[in-house]
VOKEVEX-369018 format. One line per 10 residues: number of its first residue (from 1); for each residue z, y, x of N, C-alpha, C. Coordinates in Angstrom, 2 decimals. Each point is the difference from the previous one (the first is absolute). Layout:
N
NUM) Z Y X Z Y X Z Y X | ...;
***
This chain:
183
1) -26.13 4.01 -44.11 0.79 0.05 1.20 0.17 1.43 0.52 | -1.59 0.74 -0.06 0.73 1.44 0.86 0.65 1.06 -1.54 | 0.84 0.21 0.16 0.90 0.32 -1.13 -0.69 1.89 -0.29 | -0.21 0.53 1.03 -0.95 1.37 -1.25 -0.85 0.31 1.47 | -0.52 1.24 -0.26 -0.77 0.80 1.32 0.97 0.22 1.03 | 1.18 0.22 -0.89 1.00 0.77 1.22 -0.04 -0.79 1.11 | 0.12 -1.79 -0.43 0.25 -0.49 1.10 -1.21 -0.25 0.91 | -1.06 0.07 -0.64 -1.54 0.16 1.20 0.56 1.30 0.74 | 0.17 1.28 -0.28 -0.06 1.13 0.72 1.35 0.12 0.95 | 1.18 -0.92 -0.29 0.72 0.01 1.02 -0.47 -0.93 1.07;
11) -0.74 -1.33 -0.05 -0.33 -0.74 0.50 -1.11 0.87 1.11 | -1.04 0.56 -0.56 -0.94 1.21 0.70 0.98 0.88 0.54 | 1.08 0.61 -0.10 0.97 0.99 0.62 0.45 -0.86 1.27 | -0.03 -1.30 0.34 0.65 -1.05 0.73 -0.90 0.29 0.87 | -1.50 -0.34 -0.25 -0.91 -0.37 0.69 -0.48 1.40 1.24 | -0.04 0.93 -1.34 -0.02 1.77 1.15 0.95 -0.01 0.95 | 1.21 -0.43 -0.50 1.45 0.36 0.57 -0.32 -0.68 1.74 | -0.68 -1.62 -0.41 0.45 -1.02 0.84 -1.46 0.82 1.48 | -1.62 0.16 -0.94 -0.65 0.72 0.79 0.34 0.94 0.74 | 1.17 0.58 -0.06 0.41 1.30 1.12 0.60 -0.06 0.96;
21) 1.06 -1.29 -0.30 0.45 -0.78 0.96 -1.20 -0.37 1.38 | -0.92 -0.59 -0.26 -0.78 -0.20 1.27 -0.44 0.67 0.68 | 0.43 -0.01 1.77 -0.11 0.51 0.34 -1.40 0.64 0.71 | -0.96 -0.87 0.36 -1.11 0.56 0.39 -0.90 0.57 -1.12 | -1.09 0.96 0.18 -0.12 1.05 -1.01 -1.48 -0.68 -0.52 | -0.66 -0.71 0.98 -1.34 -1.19 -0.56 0.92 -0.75 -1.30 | 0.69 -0.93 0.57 0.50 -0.85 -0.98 0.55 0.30 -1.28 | 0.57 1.51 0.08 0.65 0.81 -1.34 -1.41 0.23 -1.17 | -0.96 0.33 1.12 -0.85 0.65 -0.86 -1.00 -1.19 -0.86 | -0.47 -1.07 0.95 -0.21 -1.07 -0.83 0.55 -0.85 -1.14;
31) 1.48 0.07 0.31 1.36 -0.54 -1.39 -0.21 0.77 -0.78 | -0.45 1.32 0.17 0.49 1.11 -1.44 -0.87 -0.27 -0.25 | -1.42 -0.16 0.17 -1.50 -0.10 -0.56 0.37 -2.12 -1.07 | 0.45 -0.49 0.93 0.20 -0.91 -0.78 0.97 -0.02 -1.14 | 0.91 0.32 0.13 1.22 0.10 -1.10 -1.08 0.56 -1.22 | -0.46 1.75 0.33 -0.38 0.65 -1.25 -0.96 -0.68 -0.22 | -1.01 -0.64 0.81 -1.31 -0.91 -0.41 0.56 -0.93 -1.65 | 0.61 -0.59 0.77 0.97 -1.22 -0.43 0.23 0.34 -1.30 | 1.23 1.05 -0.39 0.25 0.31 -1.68 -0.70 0.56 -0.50 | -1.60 1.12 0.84 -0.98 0.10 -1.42 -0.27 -1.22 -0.24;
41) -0.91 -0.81 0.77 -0.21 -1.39 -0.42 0.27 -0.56 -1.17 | 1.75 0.06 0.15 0.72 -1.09 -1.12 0.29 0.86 -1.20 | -0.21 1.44 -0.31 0.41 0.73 -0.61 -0.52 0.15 -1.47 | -1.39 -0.60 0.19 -0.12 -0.60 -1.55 -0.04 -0.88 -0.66 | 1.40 -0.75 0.53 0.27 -1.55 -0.59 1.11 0.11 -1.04 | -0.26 -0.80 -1.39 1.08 -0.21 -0.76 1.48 0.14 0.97 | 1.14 0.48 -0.63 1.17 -0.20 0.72 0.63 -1.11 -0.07 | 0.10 -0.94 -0.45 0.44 -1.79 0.29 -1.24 -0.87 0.03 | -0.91 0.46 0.18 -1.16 -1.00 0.64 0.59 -1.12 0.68 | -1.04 -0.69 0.43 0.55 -1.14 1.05 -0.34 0.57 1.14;
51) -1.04 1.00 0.34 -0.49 0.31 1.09 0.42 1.19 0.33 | 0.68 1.00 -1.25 1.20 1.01 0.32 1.42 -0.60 0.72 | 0.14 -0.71 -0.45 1.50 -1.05 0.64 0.06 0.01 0.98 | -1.27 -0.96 0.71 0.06 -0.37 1.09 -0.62 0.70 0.98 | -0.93 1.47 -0.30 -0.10 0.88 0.82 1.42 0.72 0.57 | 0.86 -0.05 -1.14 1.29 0.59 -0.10 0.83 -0.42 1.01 | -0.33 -1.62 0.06 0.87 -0.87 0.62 0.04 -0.16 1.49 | -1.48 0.06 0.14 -0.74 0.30 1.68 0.12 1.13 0.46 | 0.36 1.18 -0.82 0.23 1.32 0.21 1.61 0.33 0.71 | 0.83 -0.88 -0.61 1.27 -0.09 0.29 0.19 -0.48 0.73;
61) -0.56 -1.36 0.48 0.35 -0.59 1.14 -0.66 0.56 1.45 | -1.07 0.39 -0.42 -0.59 0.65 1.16 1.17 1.22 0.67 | -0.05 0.96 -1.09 0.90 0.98 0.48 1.26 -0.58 0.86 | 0.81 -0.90 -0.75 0.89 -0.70 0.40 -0.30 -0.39 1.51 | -0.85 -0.91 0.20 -0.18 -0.46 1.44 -0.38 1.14 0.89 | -0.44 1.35 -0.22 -0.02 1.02 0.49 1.08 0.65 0.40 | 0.72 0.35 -1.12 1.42 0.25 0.65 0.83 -0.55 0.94 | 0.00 -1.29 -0.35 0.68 -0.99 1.14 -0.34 0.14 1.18 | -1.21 0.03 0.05 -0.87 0.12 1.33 0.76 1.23 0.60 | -0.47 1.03 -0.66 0.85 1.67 0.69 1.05 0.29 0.14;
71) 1.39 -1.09 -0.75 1.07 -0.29 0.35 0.02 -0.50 1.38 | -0.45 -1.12 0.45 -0.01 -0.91 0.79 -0.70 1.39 1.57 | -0.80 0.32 -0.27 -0.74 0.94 1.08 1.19 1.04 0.17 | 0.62 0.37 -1.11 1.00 0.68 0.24 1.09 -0.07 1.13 | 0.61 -1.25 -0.63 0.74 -0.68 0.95 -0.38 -0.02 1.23 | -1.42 -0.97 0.18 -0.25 0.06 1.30 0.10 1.34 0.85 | -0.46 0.56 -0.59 0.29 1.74 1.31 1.51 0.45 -0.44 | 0.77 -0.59 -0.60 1.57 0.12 -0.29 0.52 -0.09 1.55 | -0.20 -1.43 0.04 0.44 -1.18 0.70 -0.95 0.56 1.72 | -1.10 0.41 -0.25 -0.59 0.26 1.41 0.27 1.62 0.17;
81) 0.38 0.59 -0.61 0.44 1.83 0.45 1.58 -0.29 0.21 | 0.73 -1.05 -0.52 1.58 0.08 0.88 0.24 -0.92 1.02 | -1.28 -0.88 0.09 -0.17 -0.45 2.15 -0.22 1.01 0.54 | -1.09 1.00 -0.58 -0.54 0.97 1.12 1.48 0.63 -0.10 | 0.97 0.59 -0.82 0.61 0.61 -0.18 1.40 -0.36 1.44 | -0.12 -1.56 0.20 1.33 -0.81 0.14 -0.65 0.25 1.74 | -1.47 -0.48 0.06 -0.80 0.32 1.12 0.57 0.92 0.59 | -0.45 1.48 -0.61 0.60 1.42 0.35 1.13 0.15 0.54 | 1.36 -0.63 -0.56 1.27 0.11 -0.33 0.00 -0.28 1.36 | -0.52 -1.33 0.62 0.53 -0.99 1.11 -0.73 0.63 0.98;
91) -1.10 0.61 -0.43 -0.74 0.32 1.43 0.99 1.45 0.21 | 0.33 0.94 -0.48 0.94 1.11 -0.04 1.32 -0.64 0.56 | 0.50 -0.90 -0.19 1.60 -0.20 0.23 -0.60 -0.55 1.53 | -0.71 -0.71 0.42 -0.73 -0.47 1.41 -0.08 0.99 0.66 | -0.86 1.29 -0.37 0.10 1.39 0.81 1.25 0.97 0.53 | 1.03 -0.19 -1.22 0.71 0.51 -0.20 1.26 -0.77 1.22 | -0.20 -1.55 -0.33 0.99 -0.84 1.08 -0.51 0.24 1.46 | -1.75 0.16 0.21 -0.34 0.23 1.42 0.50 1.53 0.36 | -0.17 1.26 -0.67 0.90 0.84 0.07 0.89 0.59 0.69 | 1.08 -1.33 -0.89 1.26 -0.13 0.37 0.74 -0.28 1.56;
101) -1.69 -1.49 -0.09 0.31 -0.36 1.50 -0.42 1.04 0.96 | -1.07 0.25 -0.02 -0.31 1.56 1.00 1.28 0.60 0.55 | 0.63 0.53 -1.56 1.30 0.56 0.83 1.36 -0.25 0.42 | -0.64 -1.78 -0.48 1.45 -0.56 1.14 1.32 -0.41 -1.29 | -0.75 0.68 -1.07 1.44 -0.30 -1.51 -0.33 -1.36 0.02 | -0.94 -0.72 -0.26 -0.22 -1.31 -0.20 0.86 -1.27 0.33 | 0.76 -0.62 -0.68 1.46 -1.01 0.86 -0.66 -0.98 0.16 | -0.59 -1.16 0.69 -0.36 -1.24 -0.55 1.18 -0.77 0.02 | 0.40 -0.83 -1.31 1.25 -0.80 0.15 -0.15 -0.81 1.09 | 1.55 0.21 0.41 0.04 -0.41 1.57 0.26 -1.48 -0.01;
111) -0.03 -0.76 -0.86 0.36 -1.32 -0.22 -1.89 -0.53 0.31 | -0.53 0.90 -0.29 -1.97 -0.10 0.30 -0.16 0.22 1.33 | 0.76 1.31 0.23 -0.77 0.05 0.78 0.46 -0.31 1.47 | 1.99 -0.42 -0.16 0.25 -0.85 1.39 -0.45 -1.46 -0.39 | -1.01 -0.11 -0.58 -0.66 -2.00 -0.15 -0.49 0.05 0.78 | 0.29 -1.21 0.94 -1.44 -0.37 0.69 -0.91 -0.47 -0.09 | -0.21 -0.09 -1.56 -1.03 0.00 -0.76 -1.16 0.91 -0.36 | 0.98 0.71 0.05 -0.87 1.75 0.04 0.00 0.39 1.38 | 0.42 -0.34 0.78 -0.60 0.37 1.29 -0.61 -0.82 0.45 | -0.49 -1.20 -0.32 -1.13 -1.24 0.06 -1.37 0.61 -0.75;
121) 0.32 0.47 -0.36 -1.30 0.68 -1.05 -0.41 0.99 0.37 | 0.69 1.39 -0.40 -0.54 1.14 0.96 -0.32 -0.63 1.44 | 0.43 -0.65 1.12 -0.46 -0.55 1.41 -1.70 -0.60 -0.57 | -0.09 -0.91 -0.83 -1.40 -0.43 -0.06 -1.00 1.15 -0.95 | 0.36 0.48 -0.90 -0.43 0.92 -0.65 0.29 1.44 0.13 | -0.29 0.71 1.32 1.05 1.34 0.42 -0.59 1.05 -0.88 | -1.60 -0.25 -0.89 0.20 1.62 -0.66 0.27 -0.56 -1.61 | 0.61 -0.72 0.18 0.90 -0.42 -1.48 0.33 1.12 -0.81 | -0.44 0.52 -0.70 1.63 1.11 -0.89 1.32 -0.70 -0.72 | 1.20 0.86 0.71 0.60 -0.56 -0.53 0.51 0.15 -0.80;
131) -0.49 -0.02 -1.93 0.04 -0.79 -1.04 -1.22 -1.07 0.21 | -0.54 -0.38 0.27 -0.44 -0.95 0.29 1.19 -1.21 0.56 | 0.29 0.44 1.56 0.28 -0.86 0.51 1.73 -0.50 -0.79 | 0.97 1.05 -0.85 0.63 -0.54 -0.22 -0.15 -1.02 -1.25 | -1.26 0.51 -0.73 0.09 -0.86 -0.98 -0.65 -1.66 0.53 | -0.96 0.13 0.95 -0.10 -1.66 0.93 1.24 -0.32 -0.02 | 0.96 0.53 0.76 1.78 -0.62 1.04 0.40 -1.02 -1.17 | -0.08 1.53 -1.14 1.27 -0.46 -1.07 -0.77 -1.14 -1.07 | -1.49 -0.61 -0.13 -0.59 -0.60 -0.98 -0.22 -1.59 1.36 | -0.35 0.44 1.68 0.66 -1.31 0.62 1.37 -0.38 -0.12;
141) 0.96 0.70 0.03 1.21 -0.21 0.02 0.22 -1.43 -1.17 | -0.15 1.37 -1.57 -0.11 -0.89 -1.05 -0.44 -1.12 0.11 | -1.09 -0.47 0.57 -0.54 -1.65 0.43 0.59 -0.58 0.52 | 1.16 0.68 0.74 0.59 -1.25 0.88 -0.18 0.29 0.97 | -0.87 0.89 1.19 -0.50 0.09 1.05 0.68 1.29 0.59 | 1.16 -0.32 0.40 1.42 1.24 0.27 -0.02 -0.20 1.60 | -0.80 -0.70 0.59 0.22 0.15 1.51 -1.74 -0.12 0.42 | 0.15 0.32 1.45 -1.57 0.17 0.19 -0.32 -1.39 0.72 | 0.72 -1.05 0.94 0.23 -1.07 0.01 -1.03 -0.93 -1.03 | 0.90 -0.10 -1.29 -0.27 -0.63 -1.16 -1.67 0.30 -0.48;
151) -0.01 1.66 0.06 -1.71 0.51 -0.78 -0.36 -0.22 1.44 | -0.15 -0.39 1.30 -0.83 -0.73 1.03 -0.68 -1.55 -0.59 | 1.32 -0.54 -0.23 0.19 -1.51 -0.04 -0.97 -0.43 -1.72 | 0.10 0.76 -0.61 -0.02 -0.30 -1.60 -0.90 0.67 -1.09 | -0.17 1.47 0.41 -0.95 1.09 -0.46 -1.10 -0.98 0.03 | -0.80 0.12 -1.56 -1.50 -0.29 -0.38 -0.79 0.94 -0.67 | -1.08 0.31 0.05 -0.59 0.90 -0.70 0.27 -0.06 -1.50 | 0.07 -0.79 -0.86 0.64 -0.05 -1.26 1.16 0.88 -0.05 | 0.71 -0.04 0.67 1.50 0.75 0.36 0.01 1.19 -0.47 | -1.43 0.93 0.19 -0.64 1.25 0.92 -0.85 0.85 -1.22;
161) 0.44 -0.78 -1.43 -0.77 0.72 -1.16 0.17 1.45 0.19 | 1.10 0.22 0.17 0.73 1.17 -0.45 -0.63 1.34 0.71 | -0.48 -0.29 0.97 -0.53 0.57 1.05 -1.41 0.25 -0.22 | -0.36 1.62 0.82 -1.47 0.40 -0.20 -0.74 -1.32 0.81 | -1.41 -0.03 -0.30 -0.49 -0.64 0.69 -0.19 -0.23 1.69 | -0.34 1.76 0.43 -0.08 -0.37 1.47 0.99 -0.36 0.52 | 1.64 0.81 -0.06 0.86 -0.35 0.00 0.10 -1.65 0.24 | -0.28 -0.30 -1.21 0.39 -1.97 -0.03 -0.73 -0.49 0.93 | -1.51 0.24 0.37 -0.85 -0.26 1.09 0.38 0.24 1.38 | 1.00 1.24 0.07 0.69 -0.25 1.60 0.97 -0.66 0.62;
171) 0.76 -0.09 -1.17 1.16 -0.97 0.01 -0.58 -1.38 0.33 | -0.83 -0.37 -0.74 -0.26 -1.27 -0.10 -0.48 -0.47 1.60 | -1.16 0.53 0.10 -0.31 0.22 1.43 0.93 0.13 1.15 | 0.45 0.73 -0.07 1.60 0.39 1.04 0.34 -1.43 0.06 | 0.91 -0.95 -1.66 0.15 -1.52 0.42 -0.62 -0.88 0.20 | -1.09 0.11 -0.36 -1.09 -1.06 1.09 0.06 0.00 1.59 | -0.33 1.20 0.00 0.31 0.10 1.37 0.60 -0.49 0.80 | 1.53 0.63 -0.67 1.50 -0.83 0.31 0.16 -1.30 0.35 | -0.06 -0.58 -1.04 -0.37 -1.50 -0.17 -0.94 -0.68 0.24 | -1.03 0.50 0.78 -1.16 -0.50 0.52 0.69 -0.27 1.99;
181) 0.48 1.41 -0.16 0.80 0.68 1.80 1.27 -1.66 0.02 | 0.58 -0.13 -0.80 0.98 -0.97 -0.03 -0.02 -1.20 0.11 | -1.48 -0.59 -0.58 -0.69 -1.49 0.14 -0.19 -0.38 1.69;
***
């Protein structure tokens, strides 16, 4: 099965290759002690043995599931350095929009912000920011809840995912209240 040396010593070229990959420097140093442990070991076995084979065979797969592994870890900090990245992006365009508002460039669409939806909100929530508060108007709106009437009469905390927590906690409170004042 293993067809000459070459293919043990590329298989050992796998195994160095795959040891450098890891990243903490304990764990590198214990793999390399095992790998080279490993092929003196097997190194004076007939070359199609049964127990050359299948050292061969455990040798390959091991490496194999190693790689995968450091693929996969790869990814993961792929996938978690372009949140932090997207993080960054949003927390910058947030600075950049408060900024804006400072100096008054800031428009809020006026379809937001003549709602009296949005002025139902900023009134119960006055240090709201508003990206905050337009994205509440426009994600109540979307529900259905386009008058303040209606989010009196109908608003449930389910409603209220969308929303930070304390936020949802004053609101909620505010209609108890309401509707407690009304009984």
């Amino acid at each position: 099965m293993i067809s000459s040396k070459q293919s043990v010593l590329r298989l050992y070229r796998r195994c160095l290759k795959s040891v450098q990959q890891i990243p903490d420097l304990n764990q590198r140093a214990t793999y390399l002690n095992y790998v080279k442990d490993g092929f003196r070991r097997k190194a004076h076995l007939p070359q199609n043995s049964r127990e050359a084979i299948l050292a061969y065979r455990d040798g390959t797969e091991q490496v194999t599931d190693m790689e995968y592994y450091q693929q996969m870890a790869k990814l993961k900090h792929k996938i978690r350095d372009s949140k932090l990245e997207l993080n960054s992006y949003e927390t910058s365009a947030g600075k950049e929009a408060s900024q804006a508002s400072e100096r008054g460039q800031d428009k809020i669409p006026s379809q937001t912000a003549d709602s009296e939806v949005y002025r139902w909100l900023t009134s119960h929530l006055p240090h709201l920011r508003r990206e905050d508060a337009t994205r509440y108007c426009d994600c109540l709106v979307e529900d259905g809840f386009d008058s303040v009437s209606f989010i009196e009469e109908e608003l449930v905390e389910d409603d209220l995912d969308f929303m930070k927590r304390a936020h949802r906690r004053v609101i909620i409170r505010h209609l108890e209240n309401q509707r407690n004042d009304t009984r």
